[in-house]
C-alpha positions as CSV (number, residue, x, y, z in Angstrom):
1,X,173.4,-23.5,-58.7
2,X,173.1,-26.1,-61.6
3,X,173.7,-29.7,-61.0
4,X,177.5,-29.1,-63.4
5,X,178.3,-26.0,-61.1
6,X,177.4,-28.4,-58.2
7,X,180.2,-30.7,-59.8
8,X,182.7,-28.5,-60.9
9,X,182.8,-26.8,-57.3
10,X,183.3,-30.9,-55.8
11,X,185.8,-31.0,-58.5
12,X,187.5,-27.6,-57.5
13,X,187.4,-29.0,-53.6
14,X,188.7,-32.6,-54.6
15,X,191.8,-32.0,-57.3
16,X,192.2,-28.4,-57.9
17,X,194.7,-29.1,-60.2
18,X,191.7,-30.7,-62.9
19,X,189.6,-27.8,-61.8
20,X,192.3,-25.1,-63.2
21,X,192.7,-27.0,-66.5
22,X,189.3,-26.7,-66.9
23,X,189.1,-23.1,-65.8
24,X,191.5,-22.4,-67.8
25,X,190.5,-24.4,-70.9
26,X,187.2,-22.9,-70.4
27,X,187.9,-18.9,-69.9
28,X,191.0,-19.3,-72.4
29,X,187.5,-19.3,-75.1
30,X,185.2,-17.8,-73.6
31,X,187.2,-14.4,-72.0
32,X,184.8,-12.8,-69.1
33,X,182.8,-15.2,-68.5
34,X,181.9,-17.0,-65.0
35,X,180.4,-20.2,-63.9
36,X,177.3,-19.3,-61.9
37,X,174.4,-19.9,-63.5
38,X,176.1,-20.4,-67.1
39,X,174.0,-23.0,-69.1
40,X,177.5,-25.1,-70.4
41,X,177.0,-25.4,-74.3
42,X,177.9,-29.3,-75.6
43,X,181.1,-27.6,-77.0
44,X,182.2,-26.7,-73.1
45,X,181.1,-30.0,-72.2
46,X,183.1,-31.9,-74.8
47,X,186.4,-29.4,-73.2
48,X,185.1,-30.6,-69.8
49,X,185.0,-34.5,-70.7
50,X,188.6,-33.8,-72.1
51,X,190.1,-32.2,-69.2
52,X,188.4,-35.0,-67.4
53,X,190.1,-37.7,-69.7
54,X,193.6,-36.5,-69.1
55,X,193.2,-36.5,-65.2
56,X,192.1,-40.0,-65.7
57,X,194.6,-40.9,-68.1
58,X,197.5,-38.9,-65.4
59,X,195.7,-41.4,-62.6
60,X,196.2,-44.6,-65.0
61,X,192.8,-45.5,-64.8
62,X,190.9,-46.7,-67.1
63,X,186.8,-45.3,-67.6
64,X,184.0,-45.9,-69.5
65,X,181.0,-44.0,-70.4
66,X,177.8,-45.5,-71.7
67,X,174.3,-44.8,-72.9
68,X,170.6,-46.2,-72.8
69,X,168.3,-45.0,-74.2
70,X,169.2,-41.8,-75.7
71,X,170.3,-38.8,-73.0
72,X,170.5,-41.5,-70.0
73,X,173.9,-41.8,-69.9
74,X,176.5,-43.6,-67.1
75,X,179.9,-43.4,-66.5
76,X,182.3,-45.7,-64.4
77,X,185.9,-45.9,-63.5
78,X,188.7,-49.0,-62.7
79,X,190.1,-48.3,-59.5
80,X,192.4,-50.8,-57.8
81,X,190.5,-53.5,-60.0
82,X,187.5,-52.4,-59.1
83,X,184.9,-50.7,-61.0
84,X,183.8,-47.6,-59.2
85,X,179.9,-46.5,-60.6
86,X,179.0,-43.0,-59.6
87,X,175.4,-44.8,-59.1
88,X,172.8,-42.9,-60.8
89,X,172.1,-41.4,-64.9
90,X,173.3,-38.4,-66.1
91,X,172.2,-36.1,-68.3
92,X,175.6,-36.0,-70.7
93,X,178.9,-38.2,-71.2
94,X,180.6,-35.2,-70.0
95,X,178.8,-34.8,-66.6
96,X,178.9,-39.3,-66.1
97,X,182.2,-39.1,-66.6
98,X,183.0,-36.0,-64.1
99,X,180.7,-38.1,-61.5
100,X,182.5,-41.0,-62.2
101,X,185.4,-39.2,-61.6
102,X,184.7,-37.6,-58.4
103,X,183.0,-41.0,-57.2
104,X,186.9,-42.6,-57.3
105,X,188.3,-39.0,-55.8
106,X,186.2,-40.0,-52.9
107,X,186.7,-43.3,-52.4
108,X,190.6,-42.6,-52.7
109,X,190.3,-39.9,-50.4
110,X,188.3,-42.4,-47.7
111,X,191.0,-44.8,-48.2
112,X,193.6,-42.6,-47.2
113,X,195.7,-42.3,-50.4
């Protein structure tokens, strides 16, 4: 399992919801096809850091994704006033972002919202 299958299944387990937008963005272009090891094109990444950017919009939260030095990209998220950091580089916008986005799931989720 890739480290965006690894995602989208956290996703799937954290806000289902997301995950069937993005199922559904996804299959709704490419009929047939299934996750497991699918190599995402940057076209299904851009749908995927769309979908993202709803649920975050729906949350009223405010992100931002940033890179250095080329594909080294970060992603972070306001939550409560605090800026949550997923911690670490990834390899696209898209896939910062969807760690980012997890990263606040979980710290909502350990705060008991």
């Amino acid at each position: 399992m890739t480290e965006i299958e690894e995602l989208l299944e956290k996703l799937k387990e954290l806000d289902p919801k997301t995950f069937d937008e993005w199922r559904y963005v996804y299959r709704g272009n490419w009929e047939g096809t299934e996750y497991s090891g699918v190599k995402l094109e940057r076209t299904d990444l851009w749908l995927l850091q769309g979908v993202i950017q709803e649920a975050i919009a729906a949350w009223e939260l405010s992100w931002d994704v940033y890179a250095v030095a080329g594909e080294n990209v970060r992603g972070s998220i306001s939550l409560d006033k605090k800026k949550i950091d997923f911690g670490g580089w990834a390899a696209t916008p898209a896939e910062a972002l969807l760690r980012a986005y997890i990263t606040a799931l979980e710290a909502e989720q350990e705060a008991g919202r």
